[in-house]
C-alpha positions in Angstrom: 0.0 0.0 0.0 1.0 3.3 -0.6 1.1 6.5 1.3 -0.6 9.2 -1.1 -1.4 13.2 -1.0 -4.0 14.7 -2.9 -4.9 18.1 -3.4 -8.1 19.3 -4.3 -9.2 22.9 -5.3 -12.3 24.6 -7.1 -13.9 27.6 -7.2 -17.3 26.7 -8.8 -20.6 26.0 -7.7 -20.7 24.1 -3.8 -17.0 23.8 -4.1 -17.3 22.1 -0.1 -19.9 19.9 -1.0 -18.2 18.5 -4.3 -15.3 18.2 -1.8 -16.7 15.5 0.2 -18.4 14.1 -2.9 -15.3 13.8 -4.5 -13.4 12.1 -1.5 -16.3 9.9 -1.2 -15.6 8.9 -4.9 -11.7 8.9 -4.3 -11.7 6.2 -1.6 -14.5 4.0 -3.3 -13.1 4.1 -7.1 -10.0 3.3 -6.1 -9.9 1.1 -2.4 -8.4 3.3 -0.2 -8.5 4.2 3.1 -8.7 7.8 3.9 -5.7 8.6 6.7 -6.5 12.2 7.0 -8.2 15.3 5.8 -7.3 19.1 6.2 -10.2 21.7 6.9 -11.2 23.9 3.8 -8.9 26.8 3.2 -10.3 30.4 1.0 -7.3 31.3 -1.4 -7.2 33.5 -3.5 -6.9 32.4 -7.4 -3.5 31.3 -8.7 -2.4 32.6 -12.5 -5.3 33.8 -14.0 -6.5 36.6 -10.8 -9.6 37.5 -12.4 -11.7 35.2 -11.3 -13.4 34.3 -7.9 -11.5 33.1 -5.0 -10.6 29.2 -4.8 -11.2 26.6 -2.1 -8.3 24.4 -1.0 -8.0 20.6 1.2 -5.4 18.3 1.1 -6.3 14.2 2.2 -4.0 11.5 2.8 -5.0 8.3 1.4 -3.7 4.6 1.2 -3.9 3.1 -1.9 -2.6 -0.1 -4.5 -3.4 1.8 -7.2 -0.1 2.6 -9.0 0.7 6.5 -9.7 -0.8 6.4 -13.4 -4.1 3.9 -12.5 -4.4 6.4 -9.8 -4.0 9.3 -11.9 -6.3 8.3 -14.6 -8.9 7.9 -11.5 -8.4 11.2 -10.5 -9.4 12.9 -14.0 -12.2 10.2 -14.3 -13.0 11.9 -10.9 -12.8 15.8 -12.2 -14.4 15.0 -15.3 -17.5 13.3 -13.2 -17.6 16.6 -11.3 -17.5 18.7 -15.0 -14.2 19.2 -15.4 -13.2 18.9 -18.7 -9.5 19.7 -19.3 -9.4 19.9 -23.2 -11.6 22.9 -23.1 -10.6 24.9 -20.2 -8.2 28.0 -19.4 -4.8 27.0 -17.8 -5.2 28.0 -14.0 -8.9 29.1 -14.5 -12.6 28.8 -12.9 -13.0 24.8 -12.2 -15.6 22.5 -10.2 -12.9 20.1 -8.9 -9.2 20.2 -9.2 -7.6 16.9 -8.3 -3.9 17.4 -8.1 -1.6 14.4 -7.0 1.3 15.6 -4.6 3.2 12.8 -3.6 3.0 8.9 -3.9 5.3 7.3 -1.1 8.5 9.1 -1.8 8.2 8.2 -5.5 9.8 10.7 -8.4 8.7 10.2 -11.6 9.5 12.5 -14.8 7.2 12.3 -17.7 5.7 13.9 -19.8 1.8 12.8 -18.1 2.9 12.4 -14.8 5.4 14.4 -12.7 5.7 13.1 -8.8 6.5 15.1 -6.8 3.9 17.6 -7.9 6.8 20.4 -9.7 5.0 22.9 -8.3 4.2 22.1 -4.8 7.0 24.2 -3.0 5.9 27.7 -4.9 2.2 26.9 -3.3 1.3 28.0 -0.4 -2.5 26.9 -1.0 -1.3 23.5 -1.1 1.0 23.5 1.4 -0.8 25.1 3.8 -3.8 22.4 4.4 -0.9 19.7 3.6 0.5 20.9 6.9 -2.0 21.0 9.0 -2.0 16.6 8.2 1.4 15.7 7.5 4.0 18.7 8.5 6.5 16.5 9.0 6.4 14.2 5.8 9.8 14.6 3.9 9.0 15.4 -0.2 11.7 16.1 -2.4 14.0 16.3 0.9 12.3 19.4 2.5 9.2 19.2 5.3 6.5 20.3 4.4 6.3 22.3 7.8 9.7 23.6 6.5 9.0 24.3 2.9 5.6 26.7 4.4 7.6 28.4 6.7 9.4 29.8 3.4 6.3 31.2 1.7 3.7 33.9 2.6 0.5 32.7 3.5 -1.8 36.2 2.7 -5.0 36.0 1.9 -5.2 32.7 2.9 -8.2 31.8 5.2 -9.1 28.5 7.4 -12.5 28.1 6.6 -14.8 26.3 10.0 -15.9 22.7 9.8 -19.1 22.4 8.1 -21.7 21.1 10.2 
């Protein structure tokens, strides 16, 4: 079994509710246990600005899956929630975003799958839920405790639990 982070992000419709549709639909479609979720973090939007503030949760699952099975299980995932990534603007408005972070300490360079994810130590969205669940968990070398500490968190805001 392997130790996995996701990321998820949107900033469309019941962006919280799709949440725990979406974890519901990670751990089912592809066997895994869920080991931890963060709370729900407002951000404000990444790349294209002009658009309306994101939501942002990082889990930790345990899976079998291998990194491209679970990838491909992912997208199936987005594209149940509407996401269709042939026909939308890089960084722009999105249901679900499903990013994989980190599989076990696994690093893998091609061209459809990168691990870790390249850009998880420039974002502070991501790294901020993934270290309220794992701040000690060693990607690429650095903590992710450590690799926070090194970016500002503005405009970043811990959302309550939803009842």
């Amino acid at each position: 079994m392997a130790d996995v982070l996701i990321a998820l992000g949107g900033n469309v419709g019941d962006v919280r509710a799709t949440f725990q549709k979406a974890i519901a639909n990670i751990c089912g479609m592809t066997q895994a246990t869920l080991l931890a979720r963060s709370s729900d973090y407002a951000t404000p939007p990444w790349g294209e600005v002009q658009q309306a503030r994101f939501i942002n949760a990082c889990i930790e699952i345990e899976t079998s899956l291998d990194p491209h099975a679970l990838l491909f299980t992912l997208h199936k995932i987005e594209h149940k929630f509407g996401r269709d990534r042939t026909k939308e603007m890089r960084w722009g408005p999105r249901a679900l975003d499903l990013d994989l972070i980190a599989y076990d300490d696994l690093s893998i360079q091609k061209p459809e799958l990168t691990l870790p994810h390249p850009r998880l130590f420039e974002r502070a969205f991501v790294l901020l839920p993934l270290a309220e669940i794992a701040p000690d968990r060693v990607i690429a070398g650095r903590s992710v405790a450590a690799a926070l500490a090194g970016l500002s968190t503005a405009g970043i805001e811990q959302l309550p639990p939803l009842n």
